[in-house]
C-alpha positions as CSV (number, residue, x, y, z in Angstrom):
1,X,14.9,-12.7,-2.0
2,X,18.0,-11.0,-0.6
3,X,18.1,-7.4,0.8
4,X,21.5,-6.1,0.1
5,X,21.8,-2.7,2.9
6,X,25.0,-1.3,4.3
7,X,25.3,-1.9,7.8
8,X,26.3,0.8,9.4
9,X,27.6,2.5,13.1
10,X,26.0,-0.2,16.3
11,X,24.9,-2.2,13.7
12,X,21.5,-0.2,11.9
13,X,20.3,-1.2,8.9
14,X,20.9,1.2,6.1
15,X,18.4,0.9,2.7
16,X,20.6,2.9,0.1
17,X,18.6,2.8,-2.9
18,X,14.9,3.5,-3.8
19,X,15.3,-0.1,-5.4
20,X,16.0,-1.1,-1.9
21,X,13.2,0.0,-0.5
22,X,11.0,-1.5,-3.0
23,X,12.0,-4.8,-2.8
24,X,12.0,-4.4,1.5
25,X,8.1,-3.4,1.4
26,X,7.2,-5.7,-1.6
27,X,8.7,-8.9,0.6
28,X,6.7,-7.3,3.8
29,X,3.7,-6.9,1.6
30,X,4.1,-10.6,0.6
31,X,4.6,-12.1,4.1
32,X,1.8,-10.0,5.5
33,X,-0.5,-12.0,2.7
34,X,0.7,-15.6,3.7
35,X,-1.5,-17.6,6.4
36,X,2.2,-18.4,8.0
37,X,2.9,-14.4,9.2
38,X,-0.9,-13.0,9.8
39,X,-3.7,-15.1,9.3
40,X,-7.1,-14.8,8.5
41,X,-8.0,-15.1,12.7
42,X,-6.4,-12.1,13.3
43,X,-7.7,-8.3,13.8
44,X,-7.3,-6.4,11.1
45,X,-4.6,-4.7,10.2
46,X,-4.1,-1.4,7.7
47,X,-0.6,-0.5,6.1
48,X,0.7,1.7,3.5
49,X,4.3,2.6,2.3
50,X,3.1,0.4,-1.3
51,X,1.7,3.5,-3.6
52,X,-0.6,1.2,-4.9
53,X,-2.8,2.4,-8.6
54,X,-6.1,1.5,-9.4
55,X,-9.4,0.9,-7.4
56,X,-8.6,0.3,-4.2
57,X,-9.5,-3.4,-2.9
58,X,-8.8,-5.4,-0.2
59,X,-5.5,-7.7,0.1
60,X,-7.6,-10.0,2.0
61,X,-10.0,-10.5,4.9
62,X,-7.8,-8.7,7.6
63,X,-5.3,-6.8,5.1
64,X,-6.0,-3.7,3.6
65,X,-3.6,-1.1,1.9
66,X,-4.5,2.6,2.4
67,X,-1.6,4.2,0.3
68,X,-2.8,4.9,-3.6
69,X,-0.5,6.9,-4.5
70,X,-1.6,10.4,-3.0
71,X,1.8,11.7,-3.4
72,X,2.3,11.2,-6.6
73,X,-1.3,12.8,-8.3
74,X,-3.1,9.7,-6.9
75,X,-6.1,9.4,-4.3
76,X,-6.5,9.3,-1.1
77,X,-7.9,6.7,0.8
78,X,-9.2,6.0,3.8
79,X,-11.7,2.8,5.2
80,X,-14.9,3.4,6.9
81,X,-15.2,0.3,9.1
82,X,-19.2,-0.6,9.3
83,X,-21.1,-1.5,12.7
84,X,-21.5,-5.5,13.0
85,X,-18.2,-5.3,10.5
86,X,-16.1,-8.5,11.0
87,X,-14.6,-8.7,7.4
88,X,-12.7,-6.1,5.2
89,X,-14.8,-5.7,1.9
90,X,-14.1,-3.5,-1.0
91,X,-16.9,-1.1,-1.0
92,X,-15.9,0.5,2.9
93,X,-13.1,2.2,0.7
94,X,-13.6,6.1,1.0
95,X,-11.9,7.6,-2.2
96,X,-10.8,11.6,-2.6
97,X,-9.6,12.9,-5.0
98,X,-6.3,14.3,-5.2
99,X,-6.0,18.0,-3.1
């Protein structure tokens, strides 16, 4: 997949479109889920920045997404890691509903 950005003064990176931006966090999203970037050994780790829909689950063991569309009339989410906890599971999802 290729990023096209405008480069711009001491070299930054400029995303210019919201299409952009889509495609940056969907390829981030995709490497964070491959054994090769973050694997299963590794602490867990929370992101956002996807406006995920639906029931909120777990990406896998270590990798959970906390952004479900709050913004944009969905919920907010937040995950109550339990005592003795050494997985991510579904149900440790807390759910409100939109404020």
């Amino acid at each position: 997949m290729i990023l096209k950005a405008k480069a711009k003064a001491k070299g930054k990176l400029c995303i210019t479109t919201t299409k952009e931006i889509t495609i940056l966090l969907a390829t981030y999203m995709a490497m964070l889920l491959t054994n090769d970037f973050y694997s299963e050994d590794q602490k867990p780790v929370f992101v956002g920045h996807y406006w995920l829909r639906g029931k909120p689950e777990v990406q896998s063991q270590n990798i959970a997404c906390l952004d479900y569309s709050a913004g944009k009339g969905g919920h907010q989410v937040a995950y109550r890691w339990g005592k003795g906890d050494n997985a991510l599971i579904d149900s440790n999802f807390t759910v409100d509903s939109q404020v």
